[in-house]
C-alpha positions in Angstrom: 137.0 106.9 103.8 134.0 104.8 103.7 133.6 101.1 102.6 130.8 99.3 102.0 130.0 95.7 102.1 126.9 94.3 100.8 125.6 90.9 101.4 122.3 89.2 101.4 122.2 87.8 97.3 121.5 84.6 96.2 119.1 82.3 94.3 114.9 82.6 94.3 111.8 81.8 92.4 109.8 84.1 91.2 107.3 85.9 93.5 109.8 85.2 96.2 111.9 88.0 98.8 115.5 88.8 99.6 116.7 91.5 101.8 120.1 92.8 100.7 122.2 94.3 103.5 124.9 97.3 103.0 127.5 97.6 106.2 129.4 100.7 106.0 133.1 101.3 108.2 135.5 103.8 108.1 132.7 106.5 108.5 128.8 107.1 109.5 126.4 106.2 106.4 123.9 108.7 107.6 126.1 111.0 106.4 125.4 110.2 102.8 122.9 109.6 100.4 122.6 106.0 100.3 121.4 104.1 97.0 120.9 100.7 95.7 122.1 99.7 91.9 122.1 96.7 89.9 123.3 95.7 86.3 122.7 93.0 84.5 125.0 91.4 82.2 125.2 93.2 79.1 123.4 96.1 80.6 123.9 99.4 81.7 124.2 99.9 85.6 121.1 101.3 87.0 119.5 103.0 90.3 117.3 101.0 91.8 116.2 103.4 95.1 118.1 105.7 97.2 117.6 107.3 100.3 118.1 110.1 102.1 120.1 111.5 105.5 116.2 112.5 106.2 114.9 109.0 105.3 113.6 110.5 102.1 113.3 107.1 99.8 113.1 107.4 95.6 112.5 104.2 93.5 113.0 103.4 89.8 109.5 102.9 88.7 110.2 99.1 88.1 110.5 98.2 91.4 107.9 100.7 92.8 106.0 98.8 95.4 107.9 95.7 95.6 111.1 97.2 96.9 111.8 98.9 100.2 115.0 100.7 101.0 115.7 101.0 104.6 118.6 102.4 107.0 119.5 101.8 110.7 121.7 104.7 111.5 122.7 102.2 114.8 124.0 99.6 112.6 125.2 101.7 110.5 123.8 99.8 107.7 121.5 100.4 104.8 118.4 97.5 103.8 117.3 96.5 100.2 113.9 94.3 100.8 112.6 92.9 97.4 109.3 91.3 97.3 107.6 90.0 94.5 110.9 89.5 92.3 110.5 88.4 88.7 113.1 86.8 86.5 114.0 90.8 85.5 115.4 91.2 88.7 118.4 89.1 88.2 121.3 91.3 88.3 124.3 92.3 90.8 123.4 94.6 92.9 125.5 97.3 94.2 125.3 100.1 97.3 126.7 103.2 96.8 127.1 106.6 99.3 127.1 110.1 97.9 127.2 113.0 99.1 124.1 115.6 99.4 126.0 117.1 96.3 125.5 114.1 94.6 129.2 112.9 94.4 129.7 109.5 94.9 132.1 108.3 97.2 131.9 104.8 97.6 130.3 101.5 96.2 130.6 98.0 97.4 131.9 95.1 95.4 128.1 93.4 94.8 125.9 91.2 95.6 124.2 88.4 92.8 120.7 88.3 93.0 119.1 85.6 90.4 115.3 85.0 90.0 114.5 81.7 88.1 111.0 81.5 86.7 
């Protein structure tokens, strides 16, 4: 059984970075199709970017181009670097591991990210 552990939130101005980290145990994260969420409060949760066994990445088009998704298979961990951030960013964000048919397995408990303007 996989968990996941995210970490890496916190607090930044607008125009600034974070990189979110997600640490999976209890099995290899290259197995899975790895994806970033967030929600906001009052929101719907939402996919943010996902990426494959293959390193195949997909974004939501509001983060296309300030957002990298990332694995290293070694650490078995999974990367979320946000650039750029704007006050619309401010959610939790979540990791999540599904498999290639698309059912999801795991998610982590969340990390706050909050961008002040």
């Amino acid at each position: 059984q996989v968990q996941l552990v995210e970490s890496g939130g916190g607090l930044v101005q607008a125009g600034g970075s974070l990189r979110l980290s997600c640490a999976g145990s209890g099995s290899m994260l290259s197995f899975f199709v790895m994806g970033w969420y967030r929600q906001a409060p009052g929101n719907q949760r939402e996919l943010v970017a996902t990426i494959s066994s293959g390193g195949i990445t997909n974004y939501a088009d509001s983060v296309k181009g300030r957002f990298t998704i990332s694995r290293d298979n070694a650490k078995n961990t999974v990367y979320l670097q946000m650039n750029s951030l704007k006050p619309e960013d401010t959610a939790a964000y979540y990791c999540n591991a599904r498999t290639i048919l698309n059912r999801s397995v795991s998610w982590g408990q969340g990390t706050q990210v909050t961008v002040s303007s």
